[in-house]
ChimeraX commands (.cxc) that place a marker at each C-alpha (Angstrom):
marker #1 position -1.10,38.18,14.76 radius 0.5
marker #1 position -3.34,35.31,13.29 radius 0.5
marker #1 position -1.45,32.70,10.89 radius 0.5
marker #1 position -3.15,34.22,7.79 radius 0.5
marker #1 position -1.62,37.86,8.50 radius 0.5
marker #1 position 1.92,36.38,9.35 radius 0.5
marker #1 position 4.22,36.77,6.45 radius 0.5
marker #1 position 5.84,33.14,7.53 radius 0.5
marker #1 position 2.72,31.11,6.65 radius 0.5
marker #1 position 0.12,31.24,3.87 radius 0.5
marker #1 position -2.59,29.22,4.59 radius 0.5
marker #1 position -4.03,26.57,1.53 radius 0.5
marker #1 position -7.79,27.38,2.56 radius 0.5
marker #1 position -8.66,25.71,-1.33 radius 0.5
marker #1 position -6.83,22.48,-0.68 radius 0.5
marker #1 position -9.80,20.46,0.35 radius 0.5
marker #1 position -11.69,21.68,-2.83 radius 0.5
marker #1 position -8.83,21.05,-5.22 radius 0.5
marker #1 position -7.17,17.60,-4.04 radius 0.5
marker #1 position -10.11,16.48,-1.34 radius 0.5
marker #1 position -7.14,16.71,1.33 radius 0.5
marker #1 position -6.83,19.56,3.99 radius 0.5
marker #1 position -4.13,21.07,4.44 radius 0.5
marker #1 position -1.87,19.38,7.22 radius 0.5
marker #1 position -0.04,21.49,9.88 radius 0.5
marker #1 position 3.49,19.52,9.99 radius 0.5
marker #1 position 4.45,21.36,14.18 radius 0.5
marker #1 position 8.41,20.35,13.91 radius 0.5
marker #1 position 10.31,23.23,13.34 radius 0.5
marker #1 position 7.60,25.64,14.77 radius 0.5
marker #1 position 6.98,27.87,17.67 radius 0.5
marker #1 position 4.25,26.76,20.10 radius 0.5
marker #1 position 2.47,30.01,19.03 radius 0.5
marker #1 position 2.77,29.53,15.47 radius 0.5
marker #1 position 1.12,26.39,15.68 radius 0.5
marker #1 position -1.60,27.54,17.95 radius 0.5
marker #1 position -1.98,30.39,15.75 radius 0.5
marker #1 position -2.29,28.53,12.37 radius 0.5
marker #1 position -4.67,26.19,14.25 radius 0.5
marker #1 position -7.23,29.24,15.58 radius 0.5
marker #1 position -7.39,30.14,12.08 radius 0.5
marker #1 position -7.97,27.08,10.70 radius 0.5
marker #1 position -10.81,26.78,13.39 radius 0.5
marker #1 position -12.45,30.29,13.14 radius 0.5
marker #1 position -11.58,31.32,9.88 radius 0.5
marker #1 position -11.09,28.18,7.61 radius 0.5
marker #1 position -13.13,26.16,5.52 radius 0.5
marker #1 position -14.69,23.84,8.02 radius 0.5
marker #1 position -12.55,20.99,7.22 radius 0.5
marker #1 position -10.58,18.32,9.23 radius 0.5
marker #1 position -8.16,20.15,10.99 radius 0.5
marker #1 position -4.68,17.80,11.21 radius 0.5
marker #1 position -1.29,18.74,13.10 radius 0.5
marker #1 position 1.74,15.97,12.88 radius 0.5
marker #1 position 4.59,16.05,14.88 radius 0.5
marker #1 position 3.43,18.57,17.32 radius 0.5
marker #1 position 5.93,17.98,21.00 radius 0.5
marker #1 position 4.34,17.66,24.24 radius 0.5
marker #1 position 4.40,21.65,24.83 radius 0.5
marker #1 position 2.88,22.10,21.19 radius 0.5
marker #1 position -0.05,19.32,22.31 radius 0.5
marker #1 position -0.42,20.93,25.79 radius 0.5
marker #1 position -1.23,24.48,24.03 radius 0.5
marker #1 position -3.21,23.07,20.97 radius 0.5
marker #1 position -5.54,21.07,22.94 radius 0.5
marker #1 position -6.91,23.98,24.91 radius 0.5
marker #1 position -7.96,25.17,21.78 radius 0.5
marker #1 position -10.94,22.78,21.24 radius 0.5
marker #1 position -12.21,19.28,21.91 radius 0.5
marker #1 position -9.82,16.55,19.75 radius 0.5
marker #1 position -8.13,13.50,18.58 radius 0.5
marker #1 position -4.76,12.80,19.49 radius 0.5
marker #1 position -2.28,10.30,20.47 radius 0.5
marker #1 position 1.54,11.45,20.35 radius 0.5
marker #1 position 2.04,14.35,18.38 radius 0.5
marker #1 position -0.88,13.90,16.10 radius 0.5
marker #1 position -3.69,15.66,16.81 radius 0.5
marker #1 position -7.16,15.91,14.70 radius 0.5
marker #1 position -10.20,18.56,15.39 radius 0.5
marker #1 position -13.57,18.42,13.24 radius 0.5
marker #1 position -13.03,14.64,11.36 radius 0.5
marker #1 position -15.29,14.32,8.72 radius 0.5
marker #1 position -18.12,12.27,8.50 radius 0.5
marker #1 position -17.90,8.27,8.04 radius 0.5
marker #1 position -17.59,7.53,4.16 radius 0.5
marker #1 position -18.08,4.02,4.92 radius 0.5
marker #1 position -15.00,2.81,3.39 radius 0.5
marker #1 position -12.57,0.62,5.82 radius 0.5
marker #1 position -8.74,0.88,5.53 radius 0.5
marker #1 position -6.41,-1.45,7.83 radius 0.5
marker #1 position -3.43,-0.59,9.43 radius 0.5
marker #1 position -0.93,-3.44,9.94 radius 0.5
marker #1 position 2.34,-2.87,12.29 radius 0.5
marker #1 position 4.88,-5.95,12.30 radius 0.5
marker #1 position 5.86,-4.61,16.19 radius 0.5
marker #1 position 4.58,-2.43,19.13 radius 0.5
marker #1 position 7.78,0.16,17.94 radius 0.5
marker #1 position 6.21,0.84,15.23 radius 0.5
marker #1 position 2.67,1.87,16.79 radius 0.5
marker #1 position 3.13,5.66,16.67 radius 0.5
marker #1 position 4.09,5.82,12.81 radius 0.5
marker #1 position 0.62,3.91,12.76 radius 0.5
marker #1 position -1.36,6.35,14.78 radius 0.5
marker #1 position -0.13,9.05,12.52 radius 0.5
marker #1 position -1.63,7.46,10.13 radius 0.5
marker #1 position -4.83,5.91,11.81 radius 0.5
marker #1 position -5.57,9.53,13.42 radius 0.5
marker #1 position -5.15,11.13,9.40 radius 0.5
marker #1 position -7.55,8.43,8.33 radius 0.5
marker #1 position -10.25,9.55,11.02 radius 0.5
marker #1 position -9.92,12.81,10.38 radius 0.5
marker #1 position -10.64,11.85,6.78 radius 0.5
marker #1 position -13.71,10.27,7.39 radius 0.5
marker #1 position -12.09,6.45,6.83 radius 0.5
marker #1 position -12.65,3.74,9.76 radius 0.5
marker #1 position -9.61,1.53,10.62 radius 0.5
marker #1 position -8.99,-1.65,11.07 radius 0.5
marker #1 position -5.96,-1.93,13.59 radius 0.5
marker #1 position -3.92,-5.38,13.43 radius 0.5
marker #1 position -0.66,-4.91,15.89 radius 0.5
marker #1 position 2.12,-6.71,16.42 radius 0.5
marker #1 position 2.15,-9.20,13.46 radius 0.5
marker #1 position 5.71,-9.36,12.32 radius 0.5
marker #1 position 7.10,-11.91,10.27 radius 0.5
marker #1 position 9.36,-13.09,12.92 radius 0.5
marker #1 position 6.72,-14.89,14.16 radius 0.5
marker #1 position 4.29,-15.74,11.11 radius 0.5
marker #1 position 1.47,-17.56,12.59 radius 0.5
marker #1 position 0.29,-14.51,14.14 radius 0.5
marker #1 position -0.19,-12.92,10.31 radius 0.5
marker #1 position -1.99,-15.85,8.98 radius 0.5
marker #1 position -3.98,-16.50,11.86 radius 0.5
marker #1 position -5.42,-12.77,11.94 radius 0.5
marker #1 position -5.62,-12.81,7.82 radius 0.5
marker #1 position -9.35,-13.06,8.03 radius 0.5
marker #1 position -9.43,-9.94,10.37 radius 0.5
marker #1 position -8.47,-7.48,7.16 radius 0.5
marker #1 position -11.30,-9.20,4.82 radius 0.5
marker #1 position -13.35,-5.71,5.22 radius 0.5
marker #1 position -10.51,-3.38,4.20 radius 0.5
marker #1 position -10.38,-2.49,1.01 radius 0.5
marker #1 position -6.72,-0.79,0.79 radius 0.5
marker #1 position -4.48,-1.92,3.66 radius 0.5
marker #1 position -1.36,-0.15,5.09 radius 0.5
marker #1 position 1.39,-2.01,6.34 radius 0.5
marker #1 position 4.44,-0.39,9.10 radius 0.5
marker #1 position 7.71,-2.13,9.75 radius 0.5
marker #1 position 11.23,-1.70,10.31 radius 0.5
marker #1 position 13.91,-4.00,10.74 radius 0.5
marker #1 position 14.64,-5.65,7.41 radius 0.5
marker #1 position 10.68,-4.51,6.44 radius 0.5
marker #1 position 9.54,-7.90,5.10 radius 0.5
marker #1 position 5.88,-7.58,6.28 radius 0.5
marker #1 position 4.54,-6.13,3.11 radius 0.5
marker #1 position 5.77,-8.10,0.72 radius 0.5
marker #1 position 4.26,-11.24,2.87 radius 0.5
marker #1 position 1.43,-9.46,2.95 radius 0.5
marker #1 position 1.15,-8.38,-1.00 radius 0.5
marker #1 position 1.64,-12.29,-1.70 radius 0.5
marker #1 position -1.45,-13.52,0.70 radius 0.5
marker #1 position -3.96,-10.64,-0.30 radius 0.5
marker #1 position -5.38,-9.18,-2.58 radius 0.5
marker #1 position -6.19,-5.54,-1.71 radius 0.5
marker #1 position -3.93,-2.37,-2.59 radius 0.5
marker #1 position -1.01,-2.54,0.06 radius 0.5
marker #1 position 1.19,0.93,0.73 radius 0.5
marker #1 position 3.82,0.08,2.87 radius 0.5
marker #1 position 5.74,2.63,5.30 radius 0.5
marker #1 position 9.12,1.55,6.40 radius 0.5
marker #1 position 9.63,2.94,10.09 radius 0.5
marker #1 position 13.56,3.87,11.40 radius 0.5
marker #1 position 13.03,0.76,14.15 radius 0.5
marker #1 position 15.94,-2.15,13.86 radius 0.5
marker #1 position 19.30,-3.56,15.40 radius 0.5
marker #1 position 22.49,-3.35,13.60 radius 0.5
marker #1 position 22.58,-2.46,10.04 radius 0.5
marker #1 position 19.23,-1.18,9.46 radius 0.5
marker #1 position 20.29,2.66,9.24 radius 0.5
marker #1 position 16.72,4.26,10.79 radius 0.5
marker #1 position 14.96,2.48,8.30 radius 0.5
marker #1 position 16.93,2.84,5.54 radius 0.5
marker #1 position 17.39,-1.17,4.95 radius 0.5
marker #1 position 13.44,-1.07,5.08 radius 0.5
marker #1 position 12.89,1.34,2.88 radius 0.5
marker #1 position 14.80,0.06,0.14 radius 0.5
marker #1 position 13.73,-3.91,0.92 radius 0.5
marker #1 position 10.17,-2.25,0.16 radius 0.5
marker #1 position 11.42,-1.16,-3.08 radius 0.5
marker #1 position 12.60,-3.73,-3.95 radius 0.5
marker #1 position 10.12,-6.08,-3.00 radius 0.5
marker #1 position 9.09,-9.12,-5.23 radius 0.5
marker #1 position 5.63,-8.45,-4.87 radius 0.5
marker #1 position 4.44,-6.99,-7.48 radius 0.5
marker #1 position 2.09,-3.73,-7.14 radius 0.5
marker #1 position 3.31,-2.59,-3.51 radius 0.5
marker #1 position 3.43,1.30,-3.03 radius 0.5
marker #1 position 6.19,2.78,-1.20 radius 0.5
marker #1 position 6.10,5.72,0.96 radius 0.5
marker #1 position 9.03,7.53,3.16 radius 0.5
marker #1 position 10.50,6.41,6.34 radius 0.5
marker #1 position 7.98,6.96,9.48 radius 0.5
marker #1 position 5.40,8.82,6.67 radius 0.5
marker #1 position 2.41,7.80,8.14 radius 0.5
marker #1 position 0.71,10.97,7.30 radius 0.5
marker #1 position 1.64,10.42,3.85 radius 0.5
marker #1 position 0.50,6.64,3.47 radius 0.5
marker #1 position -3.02,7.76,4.83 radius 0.5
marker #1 position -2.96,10.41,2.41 radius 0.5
marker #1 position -2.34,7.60,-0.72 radius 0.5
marker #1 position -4.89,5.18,1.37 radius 0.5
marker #1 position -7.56,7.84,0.80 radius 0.5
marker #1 position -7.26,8.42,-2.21 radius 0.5
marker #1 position -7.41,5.24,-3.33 radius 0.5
marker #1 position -10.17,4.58,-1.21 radius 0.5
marker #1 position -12.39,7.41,-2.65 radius 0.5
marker #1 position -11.71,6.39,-6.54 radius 0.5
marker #1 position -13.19,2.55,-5.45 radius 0.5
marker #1 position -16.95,1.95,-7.07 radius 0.5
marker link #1:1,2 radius 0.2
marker link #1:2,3 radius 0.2
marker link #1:3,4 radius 0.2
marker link #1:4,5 radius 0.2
marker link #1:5,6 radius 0.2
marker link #1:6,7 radius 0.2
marker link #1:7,8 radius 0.2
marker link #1:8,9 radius 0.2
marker link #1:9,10 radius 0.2
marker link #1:10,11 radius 0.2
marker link #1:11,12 radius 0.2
marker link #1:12,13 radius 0.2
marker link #1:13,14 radius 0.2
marker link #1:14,15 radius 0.2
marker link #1:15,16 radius 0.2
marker link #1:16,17 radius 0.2
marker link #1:17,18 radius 0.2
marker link #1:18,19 radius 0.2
marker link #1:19,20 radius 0.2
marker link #1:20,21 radius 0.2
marker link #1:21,22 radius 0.2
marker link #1:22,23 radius 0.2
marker link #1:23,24 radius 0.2
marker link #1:24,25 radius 0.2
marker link #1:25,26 radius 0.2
marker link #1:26,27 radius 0.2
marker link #1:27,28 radius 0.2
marker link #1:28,29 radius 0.2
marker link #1:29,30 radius 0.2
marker link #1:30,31 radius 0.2
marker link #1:31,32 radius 0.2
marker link #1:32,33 radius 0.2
marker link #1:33,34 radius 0.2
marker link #1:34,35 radius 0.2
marker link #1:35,36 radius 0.2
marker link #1:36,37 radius 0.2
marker link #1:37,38 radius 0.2
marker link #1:38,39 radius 0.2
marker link #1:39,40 radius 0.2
marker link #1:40,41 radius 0.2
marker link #1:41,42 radius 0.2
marker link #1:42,43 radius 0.2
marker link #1:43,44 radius 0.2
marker link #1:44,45 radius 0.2
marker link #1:45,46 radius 0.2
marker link #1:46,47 radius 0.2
marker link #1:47,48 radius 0.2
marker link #1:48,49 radius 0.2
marker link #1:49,50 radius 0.2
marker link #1:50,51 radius 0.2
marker link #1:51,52 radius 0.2
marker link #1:52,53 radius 0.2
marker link #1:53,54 radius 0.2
marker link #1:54,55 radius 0.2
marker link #1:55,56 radius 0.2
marker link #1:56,57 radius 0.2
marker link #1:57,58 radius 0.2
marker link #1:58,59 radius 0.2
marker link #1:59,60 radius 0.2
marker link #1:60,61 radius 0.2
marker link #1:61,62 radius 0.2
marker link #1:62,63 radius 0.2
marker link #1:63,64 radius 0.2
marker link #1:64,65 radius 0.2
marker link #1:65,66 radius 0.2
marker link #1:66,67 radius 0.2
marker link #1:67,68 radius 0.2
marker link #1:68,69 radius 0.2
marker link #1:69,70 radius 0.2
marker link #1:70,71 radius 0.2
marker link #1:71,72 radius 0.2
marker link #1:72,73 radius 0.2
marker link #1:73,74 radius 0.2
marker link #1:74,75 radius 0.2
marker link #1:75,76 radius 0.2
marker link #1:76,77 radius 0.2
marker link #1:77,78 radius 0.2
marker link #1:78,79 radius 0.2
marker link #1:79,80 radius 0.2
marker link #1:80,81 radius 0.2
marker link #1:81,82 radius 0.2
marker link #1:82,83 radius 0.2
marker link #1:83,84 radius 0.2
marker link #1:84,85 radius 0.2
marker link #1:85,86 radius 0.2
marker link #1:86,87 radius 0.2
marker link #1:87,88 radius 0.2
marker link #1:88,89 radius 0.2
marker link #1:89,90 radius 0.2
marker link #1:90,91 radius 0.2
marker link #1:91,92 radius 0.2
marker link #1:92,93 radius 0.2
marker link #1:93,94 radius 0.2
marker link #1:94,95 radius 0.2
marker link #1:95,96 radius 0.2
marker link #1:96,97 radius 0.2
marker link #1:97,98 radius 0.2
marker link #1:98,99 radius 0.2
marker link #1:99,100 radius 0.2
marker link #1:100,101 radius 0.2
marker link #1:101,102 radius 0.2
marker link #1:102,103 radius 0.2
marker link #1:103,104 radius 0.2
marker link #1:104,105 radius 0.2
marker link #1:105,106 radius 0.2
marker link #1:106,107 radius 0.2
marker link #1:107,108 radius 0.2
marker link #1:108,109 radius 0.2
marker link #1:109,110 radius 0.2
marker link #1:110,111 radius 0.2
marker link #1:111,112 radius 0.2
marker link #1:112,113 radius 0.2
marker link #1:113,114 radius 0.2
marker link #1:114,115 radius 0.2
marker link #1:115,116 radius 0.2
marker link #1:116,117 radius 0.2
marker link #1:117,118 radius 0.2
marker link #1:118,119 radius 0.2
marker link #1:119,120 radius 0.2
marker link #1:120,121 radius 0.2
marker link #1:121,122 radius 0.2
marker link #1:122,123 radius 0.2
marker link #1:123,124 radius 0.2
marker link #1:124,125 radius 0.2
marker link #1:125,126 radius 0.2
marker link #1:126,127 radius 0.2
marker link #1:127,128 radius 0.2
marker link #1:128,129 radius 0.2
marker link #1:129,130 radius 0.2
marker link #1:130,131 radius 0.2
marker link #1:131,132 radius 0.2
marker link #1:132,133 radius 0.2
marker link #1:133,134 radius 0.2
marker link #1:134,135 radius 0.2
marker link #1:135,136 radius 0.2
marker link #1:136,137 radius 0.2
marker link #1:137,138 radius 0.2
marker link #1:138,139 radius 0.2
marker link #1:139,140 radius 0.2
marker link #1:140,141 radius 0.2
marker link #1:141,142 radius 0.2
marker link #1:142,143 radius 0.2
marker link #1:143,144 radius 0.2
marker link #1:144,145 radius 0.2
marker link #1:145,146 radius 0.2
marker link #1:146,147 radius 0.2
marker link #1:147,148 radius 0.2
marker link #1:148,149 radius 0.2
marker link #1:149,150 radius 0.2
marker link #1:150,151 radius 0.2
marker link #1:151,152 radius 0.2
marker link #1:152,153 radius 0.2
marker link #1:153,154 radius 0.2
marker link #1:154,155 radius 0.2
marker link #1:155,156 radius 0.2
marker link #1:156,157 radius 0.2
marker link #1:157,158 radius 0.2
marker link #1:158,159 radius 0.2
marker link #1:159,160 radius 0.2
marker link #1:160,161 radius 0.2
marker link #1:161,162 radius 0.2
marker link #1:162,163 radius 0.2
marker link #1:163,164 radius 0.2
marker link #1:164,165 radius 0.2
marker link #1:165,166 radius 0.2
marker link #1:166,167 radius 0.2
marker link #1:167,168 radius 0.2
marker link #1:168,169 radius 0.2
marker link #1:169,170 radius 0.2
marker link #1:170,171 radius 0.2
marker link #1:171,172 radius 0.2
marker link #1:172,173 radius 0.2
marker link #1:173,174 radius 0.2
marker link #1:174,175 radius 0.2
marker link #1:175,176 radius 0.2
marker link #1:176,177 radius 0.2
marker link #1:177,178 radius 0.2
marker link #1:178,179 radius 0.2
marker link #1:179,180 radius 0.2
marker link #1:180,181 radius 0.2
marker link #1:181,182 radius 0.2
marker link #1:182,183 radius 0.2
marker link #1:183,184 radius 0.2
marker link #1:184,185 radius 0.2
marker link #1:185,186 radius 0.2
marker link #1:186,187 radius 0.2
marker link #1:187,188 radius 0.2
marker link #1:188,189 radius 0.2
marker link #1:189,190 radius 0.2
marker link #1:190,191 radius 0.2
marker link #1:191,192 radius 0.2
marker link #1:192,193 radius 0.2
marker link #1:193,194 radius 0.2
marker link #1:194,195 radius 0.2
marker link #1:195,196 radius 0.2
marker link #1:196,197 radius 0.2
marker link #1:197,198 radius 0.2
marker link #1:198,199 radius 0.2
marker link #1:199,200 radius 0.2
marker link #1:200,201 radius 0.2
marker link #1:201,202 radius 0.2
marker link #1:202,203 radius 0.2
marker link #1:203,204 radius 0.2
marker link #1:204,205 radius 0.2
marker link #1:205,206 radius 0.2
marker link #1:206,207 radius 0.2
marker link #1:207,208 radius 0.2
marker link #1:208,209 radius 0.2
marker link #1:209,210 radius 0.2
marker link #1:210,211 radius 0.2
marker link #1:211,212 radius 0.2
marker link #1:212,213 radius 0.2
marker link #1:213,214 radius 0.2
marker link #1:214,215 radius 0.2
marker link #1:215,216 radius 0.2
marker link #1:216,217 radius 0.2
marker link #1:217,218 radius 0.2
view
Protein backbone atom coordinates (compact mmCIF):
# COMPACT_ATOMS: atom_id res chain seq x y z
CA UNK A 1 0.00 0.00 0.00
CA UNK A 2 1.73 3.34 -1.14
CA UNK A 3 1.12 6.50 1.26
CA UNK A 4 -1.28 8.06 -1.30
CA UNK A 5 -3.75 4.90 -1.22
CA UNK A 6 -3.55 4.66 2.70
CA UNK A 7 -6.59 6.15 4.25
CA UNK A 8 -4.13 7.47 7.28
CA UNK A 9 -2.22 9.97 5.09
CA UNK A 10 -3.18 12.36 2.29
CA UNK A 11 -0.37 13.61 0.70
CA UNK A 12 -0.15 17.84 -0.02
CA UNK A 13 1.42 17.18 -3.62
CA UNK A 14 0.25 21.28 -4.32
CA UNK A 15 2.09 22.61 -1.31
CA UNK A 16 5.19 23.68 -3.10
CA UNK A 17 3.00 25.53 -5.73
CA UNK A 18 0.76 27.23 -3.21
CA UNK A 19 3.15 28.35 -0.21
CA UNK A 20 6.77 27.58 -2.08
CA UNK A 21 7.28 24.98 0.92
CA UNK A 22 7.07 21.09 0.47
CA UNK A 23 5.38 19.33 2.41
CA UNK A 24 7.47 18.02 5.51
CA UNK A 25 7.18 14.37 6.73
CA UNK A 26 7.21 15.00 10.73
CA UNK A 27 8.44 10.55 11.47
CA UNK A 28 7.42 10.76 15.44
CA UNK A 29 4.47 8.97 15.99
CA UNK A 30 4.87 6.78 12.78
CA UNK A 31 5.58 3.29 11.76
CA UNK A 32 8.94 2.68 10.03
CA UNK A 33 6.79 1.63 7.00
CA UNK A 34 4.63 4.52 6.96
CA UNK A 35 7.42 6.70 6.71
CA UNK A 36 9.19 4.72 4.10
CA UNK A 37 6.03 4.53 2.34
CA UNK A 38 5.12 8.28 2.31
CA UNK A 39 8.77 8.84 1.30
CA UNK A 40 8.63 6.28 -2.02
CA UNK A 41 5.79 8.29 -3.00
CA UNK A 42 7.08 11.41 -2.55
CA UNK A 43 10.12 10.10 -4.65
CA UNK A 44 8.29 8.25 -7.53
CA UNK A 45 5.14 9.83 -7.59
CA UNK A 46 5.49 13.48 -6.24
CA UNK A 47 6.18 16.68 -7.62
CA UNK A 48 9.92 16.62 -7.80
CA UNK A 49 10.44 18.73 -4.85
CA UNK A 50 12.76 18.68 -1.75
CA UNK A 51 11.83 15.78 0.00
CA UNK A 52 12.20 16.59 4.11
CA UNK A 53 11.57 14.01 7.10
CA UNK A 54 12.09 15.49 10.91
CA UNK A 55 12.29 13.50 13.75
CA UNK A 56 12.71 10.24 12.06
CA UNK A 57 14.60 7.51 15.07
CA UNK A 58 17.55 5.59 14.20
CA UNK A 59 15.33 2.53 12.79
CA UNK A 60 13.19 5.16 10.73
CA UNK A 61 16.83 6.65 9.28
CA UNK A 62 18.24 3.10 8.81
CA UNK A 63 15.07 2.20 6.45
CA UNK A 64 14.70 5.70 4.77
CA UNK A 65 18.18 5.95 3.69
CA UNK A 66 18.11 2.82 1.59
CA UNK A 67 15.66 4.51 -0.26
CA UNK A 68 17.96 6.97 -2.13
CA UNK A 69 21.15 8.99 -1.84
CA UNK A 70 20.59 11.98 1.09
CA UNK A 71 21.17 14.56 3.64
CA UNK A 72 20.96 13.79 7.11
CA UNK A 73 22.29 14.30 10.47
CA UNK A 74 20.04 13.00 13.50
CA UNK A 75 16.66 12.46 12.56
CA UNK A 76 16.54 14.91 9.76
CA UNK A 77 16.93 13.70 6.61
CA UNK A 78 16.66 15.67 3.06
CA UNK A 79 16.54 13.92 -0.64
CA UNK A 80 16.47 16.16 -3.96
CA UNK A 81 17.48 19.93 -2.27
CA UNK A 82 16.78 22.47 -4.58
CA UNK A 83 19.02 24.43 -6.40
CA UNK A 84 21.23 27.36 -4.71
CA UNK A 85 19.02 30.65 -4.69
CA UNK A 86 21.98 32.49 -3.67
CA UNK A 87 20.60 33.89 -0.61
CA UNK A 88 22.72 33.14 2.79
CA UNK A 89 20.92 32.55 6.14
CA UNK A 90 23.08 32.00 9.48
CA UNK A 91 22.47 29.76 12.09
CA UNK A 92 23.72 30.85 15.55
CA UNK A 93 23.68 28.20 18.63
CA UNK A 94 24.73 29.79 22.14
CA UNK A 95 26.07 25.89 23.05
CA UNK A 96 27.09 22.50 21.46
CA UNK A 97 23.42 21.14 23.21
CA UNK A 98 21.77 22.95 21.14
CA UNK A 99 23.47 21.72 17.73
CA UNK A 100 20.75 19.24 16.67
CA UNK A 101 17.74 21.82 16.95
CA UNK A 102 20.24 23.69 14.51
CA UNK A 103 20.74 20.92 12.04
CA UNK A 104 17.03 20.61 11.81
CA UNK A 105 17.04 23.66 10.73
CA UNK A 106 20.36 23.98 8.64
CA UNK A 107 19.36 20.54 6.80
CA UNK A 108 15.50 22.37 6.00
CA UNK A 109 17.44 25.33 4.70
CA UNK A 110 19.51 23.07 2.18
CA UNK A 111 16.85 21.34 1.14
CA UNK A 112 15.35 24.74 0.36
CA UNK A 113 17.93 25.84 -1.75
CA UNK A 114 19.43 28.49 1.12
CA UNK A 115 23.34 28.20 2.06
CA UNK A 116 24.20 28.51 5.81
CA UNK A 117 26.33 30.18 7.66
CA UNK A 118 27.04 28.00 10.88
CA UNK A 119 28.41 30.05 14.05
CA UNK A 120 28.51 27.38 17.18
CA UNK A 121 28.99 27.72 20.49
CA UNK A 122 28.63 31.53 21.06
CA UNK A 123 26.64 31.88 24.22
CA UNK A 124 26.41 34.84 26.18
CA UNK A 125 28.09 33.28 29.07
CA UNK A 126 31.07 33.99 27.52
CA UNK A 127 30.51 37.20 25.21
CA UNK A 128 33.72 37.77 23.54
CA UNK A 129 33.22 34.82 21.51
CA UNK A 130 29.83 36.67 19.93
CA UNK A 131 31.52 39.87 19.23
CA UNK A 132 34.59 38.51 18.07
CA UNK A 133 32.77 36.24 15.32
CA UNK A 134 30.14 39.34 14.58
CA UNK A 135 31.84 39.96 11.31
CA UNK A 136 31.41 36.20 10.36
CA UNK A 137 27.31 36.79 9.84
CA UNK A 138 27.94 40.11 7.60
CA UNK A 139 26.72 37.87 4.44
CA UNK A 140 23.47 36.62 5.99
CA UNK A 141 20.73 38.36 5.32
CA UNK A 142 18.11 36.80 7.98
CA UNK A 143 19.90 35.06 10.85
CA UNK A 144 18.53 32.33 13.21
CA UNK A 145 19.53 32.17 16.61
CA UNK A 146 19.16 28.57 19.15
CA UNK A 147 19.50 28.69 22.89
CA UNK A 148 18.28 27.41 26.01
CA UNK A 149 19.05 28.16 29.40
CA UNK A 150 17.64 31.58 30.25
CA UNK A 151 17.74 32.20 26.06
CA UNK A 152 19.48 35.60 26.14
CA UNK A 153 21.42 35.13 22.85
CA UNK A 154 18.88 36.73 20.62
CA UNK A 155 18.11 39.58 22.17
CA UNK A 156 22.14 40.31 22.31
CA UNK A 157 22.10 39.55 19.05
CA UNK A 158 18.89 41.79 17.83
CA UNK A 159 20.77 44.80 19.69
CA UNK A 160 24.31 44.35 17.67
CA UNK A 161 22.73 43.61 14.14
CA UNK A 162 20.81 44.56 11.96
CA UNK A 163 19.33 41.66 9.93
CA UNK A 164 15.84 39.85 10.66
CA UNK A 165 16.62 37.54 13.76
CA UNK A 166 13.99 34.40 14.51
CA UNK A 167 14.97 32.95 17.54
CA UNK A 168 14.21 29.17 18.64
CA UNK A 169 14.37 28.50 22.30
CA UNK A 170 15.73 24.79 22.74
CA UNK A 171 14.52 22.57 26.14
CA UNK A 172 18.55 22.67 27.24
CA UNK A 173 19.16 24.32 30.98
CA UNK A 174 19.83 23.55 34.80
CA UNK A 175 17.31 24.21 37.38
CA UNK A 176 14.34 26.23 36.63
CA UNK A 177 14.37 26.37 33.00
CA UNK A 178 11.34 23.84 32.45
CA UNK A 179 12.67 22.24 28.79
CA UNK A 180 12.84 25.53 27.53
CA UNK A 181 10.03 27.00 28.80
CA UNK A 182 12.07 29.99 30.69
CA UNK A 183 13.57 30.48 27.06
CA UNK A 184 10.76 30.61 25.33
CA UNK A 185 9.05 33.15 27.19
CA UNK A 186 12.55 35.35 27.85
CA UNK A 187 12.30 35.42 23.86
CA UNK A 188 8.98 36.88 24.12
CA UNK A 189 9.63 39.01 26.07
CA UNK A 190 12.71 40.26 24.85
CA UNK A 191 13.59 44.07 24.77
CA UNK A 192 14.69 43.94 21.41
CA UNK A 193 12.45 45.11 19.40
CA UNK A 194 11.45 43.10 16.04
CA UNK A 195 12.66 39.48 17.22
CA UNK A 196 10.41 36.55 15.90
CA UNK A 197 9.63 33.77 18.09
CA UNK A 198 9.19 30.27 17.18
CA UNK A 199 8.38 26.98 19.46
CA UNK A 200 10.66 25.13 21.67
CA UNK A 201 13.33 22.88 19.60
CA UNK A 202 11.23 24.15 16.14
CA UNK A 203 13.98 24.23 14.01
CA UNK A 204 12.01 23.06 11.12
CA UNK A 205 9.73 25.80 11.70
CA UNK A 206 12.36 28.75 12.06
CA UNK A 207 13.85 27.59 8.60
CA UNK A 208 10.51 27.63 7.31
CA UNK A 209 10.03 31.67 8.53
CA UNK A 210 13.93 32.15 7.42
CA UNK A 211 12.84 31.26 3.88
CA UNK A 212 10.34 33.05 3.51
CA UNK A 213 11.72 35.98 4.44
CA UNK A 214 14.59 35.31 2.48
CA UNK A 215 12.64 34.89 -0.84
CA UNK A 216 10.46 38.30 -0.37
CA UNK A 217 14.23 40.26 -0.08
CA UNK A 218 14.95 42.48 -3.51
Amino acid sequence: MTAESSPAVRLDHDRSARIDLPEAIYCAGKTTEQCVSIVMELLNNGVGDAIVTTRATVDQQRALAELAPDLHHEGTMVWRPRANTGRRIATVSAGTSDLDVAEECRLTLAALGHTTIPLTDVGVAGLHRLTAALDDLTPAEVIVAFAGMEGALPTVLAGLVAQPIIAVPTSVGYGTSFEGATALLSMMSSCAPGIAVVGIDNGYGAACAAHRIARSLS
